[in-house]
C-alpha positions as CSV (number, residue, x, y, z in Angstrom):
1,X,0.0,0.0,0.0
2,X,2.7,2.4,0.8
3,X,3.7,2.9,-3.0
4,X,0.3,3.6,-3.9
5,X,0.1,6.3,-1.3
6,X,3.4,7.9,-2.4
7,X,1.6,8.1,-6.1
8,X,1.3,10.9,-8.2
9,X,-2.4,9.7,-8.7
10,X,-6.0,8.6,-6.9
11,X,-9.0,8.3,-7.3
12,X,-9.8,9.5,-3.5
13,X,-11.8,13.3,-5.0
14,X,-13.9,11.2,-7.5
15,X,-15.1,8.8,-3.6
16,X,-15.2,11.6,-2.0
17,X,-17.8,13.4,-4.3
18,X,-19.5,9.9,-4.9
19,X,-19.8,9.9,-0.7
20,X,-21.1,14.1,-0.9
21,X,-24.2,12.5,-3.4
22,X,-24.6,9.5,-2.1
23,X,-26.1,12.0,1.3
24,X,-27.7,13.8,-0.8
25,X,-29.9,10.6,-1.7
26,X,-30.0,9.1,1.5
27,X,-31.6,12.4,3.0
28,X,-33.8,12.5,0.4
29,X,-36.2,9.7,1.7
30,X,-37.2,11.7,5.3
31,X,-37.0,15.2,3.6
32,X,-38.9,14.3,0.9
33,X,-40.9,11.8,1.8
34,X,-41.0,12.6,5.6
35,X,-40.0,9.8,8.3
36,X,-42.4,7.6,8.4
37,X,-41.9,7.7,3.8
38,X,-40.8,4.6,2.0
39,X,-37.6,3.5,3.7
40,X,-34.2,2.9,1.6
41,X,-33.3,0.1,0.0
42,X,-29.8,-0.5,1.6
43,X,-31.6,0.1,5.6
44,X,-33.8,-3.4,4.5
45,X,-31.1,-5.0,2.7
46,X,-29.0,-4.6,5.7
47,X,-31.9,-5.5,8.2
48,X,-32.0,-2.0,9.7
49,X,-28.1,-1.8,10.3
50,X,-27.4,1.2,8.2
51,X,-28.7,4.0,5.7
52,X,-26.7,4.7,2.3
53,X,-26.1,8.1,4.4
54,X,-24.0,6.4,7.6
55,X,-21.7,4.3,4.7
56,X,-21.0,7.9,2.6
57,X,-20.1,9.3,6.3
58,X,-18.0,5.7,6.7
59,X,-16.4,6.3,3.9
60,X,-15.7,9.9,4.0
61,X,-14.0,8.9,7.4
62,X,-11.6,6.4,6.4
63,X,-10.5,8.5,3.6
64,X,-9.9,11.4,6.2
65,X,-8.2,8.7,8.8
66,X,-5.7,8.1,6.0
67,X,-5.1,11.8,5.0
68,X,-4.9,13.3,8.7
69,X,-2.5,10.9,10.1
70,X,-0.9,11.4,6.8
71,X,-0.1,15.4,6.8
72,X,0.5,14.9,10.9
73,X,3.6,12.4,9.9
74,X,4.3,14.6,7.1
75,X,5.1,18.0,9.0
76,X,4.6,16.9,12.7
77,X,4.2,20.5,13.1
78,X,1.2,21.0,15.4
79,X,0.3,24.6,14.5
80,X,1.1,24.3,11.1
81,X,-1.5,20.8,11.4
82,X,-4.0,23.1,13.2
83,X,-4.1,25.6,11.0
84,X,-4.4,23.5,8.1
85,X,-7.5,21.6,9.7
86,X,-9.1,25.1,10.7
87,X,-8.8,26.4,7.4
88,X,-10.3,23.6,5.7
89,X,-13.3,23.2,8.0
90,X,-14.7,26.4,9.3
91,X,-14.1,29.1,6.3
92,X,-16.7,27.3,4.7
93,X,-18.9,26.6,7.7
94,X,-19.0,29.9,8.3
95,X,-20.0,31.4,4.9
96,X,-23.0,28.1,4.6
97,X,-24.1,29.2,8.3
98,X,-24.8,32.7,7.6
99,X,-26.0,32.2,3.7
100,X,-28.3,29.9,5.9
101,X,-29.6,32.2,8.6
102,X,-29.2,35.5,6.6
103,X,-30.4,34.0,3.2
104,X,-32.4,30.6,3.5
105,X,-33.9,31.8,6.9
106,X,-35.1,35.0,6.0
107,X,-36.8,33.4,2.9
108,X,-38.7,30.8,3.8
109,X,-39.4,31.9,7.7
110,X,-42.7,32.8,8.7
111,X,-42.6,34.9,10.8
112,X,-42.3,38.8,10.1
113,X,-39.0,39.6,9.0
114,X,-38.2,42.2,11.7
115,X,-39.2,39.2,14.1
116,X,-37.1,37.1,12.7
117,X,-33.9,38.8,12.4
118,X,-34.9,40.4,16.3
119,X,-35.0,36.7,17.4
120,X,-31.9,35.1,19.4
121,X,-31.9,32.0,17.7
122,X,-31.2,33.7,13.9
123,X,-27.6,34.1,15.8
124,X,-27.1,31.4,17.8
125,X,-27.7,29.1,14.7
126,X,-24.7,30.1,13.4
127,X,-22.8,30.7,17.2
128,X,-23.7,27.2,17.9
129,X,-23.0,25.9,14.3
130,X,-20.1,27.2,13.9
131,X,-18.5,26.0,17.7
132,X,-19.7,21.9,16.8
133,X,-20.4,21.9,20.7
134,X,-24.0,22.1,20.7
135,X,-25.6,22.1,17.2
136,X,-29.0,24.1,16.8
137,X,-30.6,22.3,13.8
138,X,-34.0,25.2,13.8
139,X,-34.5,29.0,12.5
140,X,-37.2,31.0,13.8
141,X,-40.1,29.8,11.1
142,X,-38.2,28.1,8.9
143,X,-39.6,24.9,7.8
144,X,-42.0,24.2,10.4
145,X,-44.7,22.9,7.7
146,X,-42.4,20.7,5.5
147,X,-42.7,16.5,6.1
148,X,-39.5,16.6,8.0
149,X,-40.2,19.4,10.7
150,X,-38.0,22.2,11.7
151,X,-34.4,20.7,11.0
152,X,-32.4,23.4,8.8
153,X,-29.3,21.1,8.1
154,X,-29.0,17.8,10.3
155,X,-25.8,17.1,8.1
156,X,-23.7,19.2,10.5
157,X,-23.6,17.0,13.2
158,X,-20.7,14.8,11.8
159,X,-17.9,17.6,12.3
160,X,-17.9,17.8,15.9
161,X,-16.7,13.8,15.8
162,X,-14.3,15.0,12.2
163,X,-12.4,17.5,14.2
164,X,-12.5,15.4,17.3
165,X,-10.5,13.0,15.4
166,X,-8.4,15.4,14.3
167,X,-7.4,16.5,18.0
168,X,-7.4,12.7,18.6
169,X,-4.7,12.1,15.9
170,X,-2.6,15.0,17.1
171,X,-2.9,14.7,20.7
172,X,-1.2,11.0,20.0
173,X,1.4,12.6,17.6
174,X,2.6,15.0,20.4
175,X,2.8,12.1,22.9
176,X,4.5,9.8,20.1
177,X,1.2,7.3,21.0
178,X,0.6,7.4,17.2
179,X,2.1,4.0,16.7
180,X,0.8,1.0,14.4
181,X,0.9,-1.4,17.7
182,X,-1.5,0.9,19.6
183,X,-3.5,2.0,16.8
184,X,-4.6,-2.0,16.2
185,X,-5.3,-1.9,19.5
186,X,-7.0,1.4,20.2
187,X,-8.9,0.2,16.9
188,X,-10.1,-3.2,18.6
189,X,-11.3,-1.0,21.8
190,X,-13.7,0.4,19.9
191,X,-15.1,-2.3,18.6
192,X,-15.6,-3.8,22.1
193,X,-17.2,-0.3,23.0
194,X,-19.6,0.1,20.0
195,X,-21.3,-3.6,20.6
196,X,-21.7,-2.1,24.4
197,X,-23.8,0.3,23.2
198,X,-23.1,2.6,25.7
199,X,-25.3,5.2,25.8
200,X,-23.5,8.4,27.6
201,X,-20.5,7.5,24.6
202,X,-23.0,8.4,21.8
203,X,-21.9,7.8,18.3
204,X,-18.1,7.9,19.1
205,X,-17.1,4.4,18.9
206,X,-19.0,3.8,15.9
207,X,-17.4,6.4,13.6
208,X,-14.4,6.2,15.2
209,X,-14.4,2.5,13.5
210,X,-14.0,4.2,10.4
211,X,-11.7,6.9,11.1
212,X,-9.7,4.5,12.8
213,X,-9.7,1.7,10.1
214,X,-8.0,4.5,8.1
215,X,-5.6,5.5,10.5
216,X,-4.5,2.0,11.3
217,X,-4.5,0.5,7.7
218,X,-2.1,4.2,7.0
219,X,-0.1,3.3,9.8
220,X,0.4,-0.3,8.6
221,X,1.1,0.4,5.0
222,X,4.5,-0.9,4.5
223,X,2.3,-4.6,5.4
224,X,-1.2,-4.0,3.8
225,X,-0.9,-5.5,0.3
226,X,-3.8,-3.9,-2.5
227,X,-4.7,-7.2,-3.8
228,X,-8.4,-7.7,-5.9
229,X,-8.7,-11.3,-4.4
230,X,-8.5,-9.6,-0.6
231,X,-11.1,-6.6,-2.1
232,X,-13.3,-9.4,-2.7
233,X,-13.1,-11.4,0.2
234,X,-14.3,-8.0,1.9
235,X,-17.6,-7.1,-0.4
236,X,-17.6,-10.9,0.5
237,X,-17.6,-10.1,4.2
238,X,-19.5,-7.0,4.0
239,X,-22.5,-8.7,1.9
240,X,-22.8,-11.6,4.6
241,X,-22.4,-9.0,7.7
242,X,-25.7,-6.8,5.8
243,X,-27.6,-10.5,4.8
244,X,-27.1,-12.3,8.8
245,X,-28.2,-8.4,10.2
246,X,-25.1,-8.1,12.3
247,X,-21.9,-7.1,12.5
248,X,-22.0,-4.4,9.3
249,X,-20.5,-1.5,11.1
250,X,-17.2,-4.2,12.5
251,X,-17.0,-5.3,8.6
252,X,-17.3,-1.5,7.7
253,X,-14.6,-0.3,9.8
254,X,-12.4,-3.2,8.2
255,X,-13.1,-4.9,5.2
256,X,-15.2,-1.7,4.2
257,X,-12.0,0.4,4.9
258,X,-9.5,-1.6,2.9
259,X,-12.2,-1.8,0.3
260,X,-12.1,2.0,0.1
261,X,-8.7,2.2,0.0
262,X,-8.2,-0.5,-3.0
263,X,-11.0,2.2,-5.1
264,X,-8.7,4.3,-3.8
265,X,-5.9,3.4,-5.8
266,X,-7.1,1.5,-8.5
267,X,-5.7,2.9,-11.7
268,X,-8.3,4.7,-13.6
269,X,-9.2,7.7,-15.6
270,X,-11.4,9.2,-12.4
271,X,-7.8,9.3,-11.0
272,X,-8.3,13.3,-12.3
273,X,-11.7,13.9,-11.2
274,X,-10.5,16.2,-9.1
275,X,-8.6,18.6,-11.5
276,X,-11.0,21.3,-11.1
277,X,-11.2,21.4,-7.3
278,X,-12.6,19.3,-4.6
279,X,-16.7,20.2,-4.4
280,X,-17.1,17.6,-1.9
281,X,-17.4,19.5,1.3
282,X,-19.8,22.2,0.1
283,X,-21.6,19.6,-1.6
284,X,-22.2,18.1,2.3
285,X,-22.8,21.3,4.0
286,X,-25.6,22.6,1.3
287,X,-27.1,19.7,0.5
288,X,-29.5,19.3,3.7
289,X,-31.1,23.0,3.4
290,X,-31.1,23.5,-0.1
291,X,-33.2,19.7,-0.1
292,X,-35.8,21.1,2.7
293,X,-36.2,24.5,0.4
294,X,-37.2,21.9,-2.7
295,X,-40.1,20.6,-0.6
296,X,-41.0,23.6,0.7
297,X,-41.1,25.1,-2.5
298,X,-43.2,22.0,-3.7
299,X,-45.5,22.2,-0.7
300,X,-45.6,19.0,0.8
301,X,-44.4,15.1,0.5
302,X,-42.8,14.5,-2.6
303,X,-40.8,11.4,-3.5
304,X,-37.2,10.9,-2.6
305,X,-35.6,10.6,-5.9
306,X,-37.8,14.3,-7.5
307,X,-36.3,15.5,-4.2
308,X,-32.8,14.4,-4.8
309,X,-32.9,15.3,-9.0
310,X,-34.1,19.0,-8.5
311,X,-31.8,19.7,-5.0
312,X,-28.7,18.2,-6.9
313,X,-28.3,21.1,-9.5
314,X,-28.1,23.6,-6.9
315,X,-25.8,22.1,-4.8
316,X,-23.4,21.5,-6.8
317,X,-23.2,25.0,-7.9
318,X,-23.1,26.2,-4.3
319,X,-20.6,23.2,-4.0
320,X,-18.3,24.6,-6.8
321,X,-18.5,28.0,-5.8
322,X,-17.9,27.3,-1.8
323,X,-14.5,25.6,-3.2
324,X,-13.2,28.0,-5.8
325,X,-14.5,31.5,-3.4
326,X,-14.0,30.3,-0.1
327,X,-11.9,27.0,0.7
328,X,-9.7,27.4,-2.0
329,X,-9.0,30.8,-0.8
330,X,-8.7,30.5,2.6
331,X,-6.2,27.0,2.2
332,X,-4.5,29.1,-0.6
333,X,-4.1,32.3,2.5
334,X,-2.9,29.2,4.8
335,X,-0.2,28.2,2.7
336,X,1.2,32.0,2.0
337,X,1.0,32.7,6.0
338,X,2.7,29.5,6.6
339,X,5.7,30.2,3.7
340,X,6.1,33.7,5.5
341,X,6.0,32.3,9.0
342,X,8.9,29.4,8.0
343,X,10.9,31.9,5.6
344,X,11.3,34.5,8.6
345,X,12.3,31.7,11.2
346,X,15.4,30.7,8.3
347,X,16.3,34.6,7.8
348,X,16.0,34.4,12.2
């Protein structure tokens, strides 16, 4: 695996877009349909285990478990590691959040709009938002009729655990705990936590089986061979785990993420997907309230795929232009500072 990795090429912006739309269809059911709609295909294939929606976020997570442990070993410069995962989280947070509240919210809220810009909440959806402590999923008005009540953009609640990880994985780089020996074990700890089912944990030890399959199969690359009869064996693995109705989220966390690391770096022509930037992320953070606006707009339940076909359009333009007017910039501001910042400690 470790050649691959030291590639010129992947295909990890083509998965990581594929994961940004496969959301969008999985929160197409309850927003279009409303939560007691049809439900998906993939949550009765698997017996109730998962929705398309928790594999995209699996999959997003083992990519990032690679990549984070990655750039840590890479510099093993903890501010130049913070500032890179502050840049390419929360400039674009920020800008959704307050297109959101200012925008969206103002828009479709029913209530007067001096009311509505007078009210607390209008704010602290974006205070709250944008801290990941306590998310506020509801605007003054807004959305309070549609199938799905109230909930501006539930996608946010996966960054609290994404930058969690990120502290996790530099908190262990600091300490020199970011080892392969204790990262197979810290990896089969969780698994013993998430069959607890311990409630006070919350959904912890279940993603961190994904983040962690990537940051263990990273930090075990000079032994993990990318072999099609050992990708099989998993879809093997992972088709039986859905089929018996247990133990999908173990064979996610493993097979699933050695599976998503042999797409990874299977030589194709999606290996340049990315060329024109990554549109993943502001695919994820648009996609939940420009999909509520489509069935407000259509007044009532609609189903889940005329949802999904008249959101996409819009997302991906807000997608493409979050990337090339605010991430883009703000990484492209993080590399200058960080070139001026190393070239005055040489001239020091």
């Amino acid at each position: 695996m470790q050649e691959y990795l030291e590639g010129p090429t992947n295909n990890l912006d083509f998965l990581r877009f594929a994961a940004a739309t496969g959301v969008i269809f999985s929160h197409a059911f309850p927003l279009g349909e409303g939560p007691k709609g049809r439900s998906e295909p993939l949550t009765d294939f698997t017996h109730g285990q998962v929705t398309l929606g928790i594999v995209c976020v699996a999959l997003f997570l083992v990519i990032s478990g690679v990549l984070i442990t990655r750039s840590w070993e890479r510099s093993r410069d903890a501010q130049k590691f913070i500032r890179a995962r502050v840049l390419r989280i929360f400039p674009g947070l920020a800008v959704s959040l307050v297109l959101t509240s200012f925008v969206l919210g103002a828009a479709f809220t029913t209530h007067p709009l001096h009311a509505y810009f007078t009210s607390p909440s209008t704010y602290t959806f974006i205070l709250r938002n944008l801290t990941l402590v306590e998310p506020q999923w509801m605007l003054p008005g807004v959305f309070e009729s549609n199938v799905y009540v109230g909930a501006v953009n539930g996608s946010l609640w996966t960054l609290k655990y994404e930058v969690g990880f990120y502290l996790l994985v530099l908190g262990l780089g600091l300490t020199k705990l970011l080892r392969k020996e204790l990262a197979l074990a810290g990896w089969c700890l969780t698994a013993g936590l998430s069959l607890l089912h311990i409630g006070r944990l919350g959904l912890w030890p279940e993603l961190g089986l994904y983040f962690g399959g990537g940051l263990a199969f990273y930090l075990w690359r000079d032994r993990v061979r990318m072999s099609p009869w050992i990708a099989l064996a998993c879809v093997g693995m992972l088709v039986a785990t859905a089929m018996t109705g247990t133990g999908l989220r173990l064979a996610l966390g493993s097979c699933g993420a050695y599976l998503v690391l042999y797409l990874a770096f299977l030589p194709s022509r999606l290996a340049h997907f990315g060329r024109h930037g990554d549109f993943s992320y502001g695919i994820y953070i648009y996609a939940f309230p420009v999909q509520q606006a489509v069935t407000a707009l259509v007044g009532g339940p609609m189903v889940w795929w005329w949802n999904a076909a008249l959101a996409f359009p819009l997302i991906l333009v807000l997608g493409v232009l979050s990337w090339h007017f605010v991430e883009r910039v703000a990484l492209g501001a993080g590399r200058r500072f960080g070139a001026v910042q190393h070239q005055a400690s040489v001239q020091a």
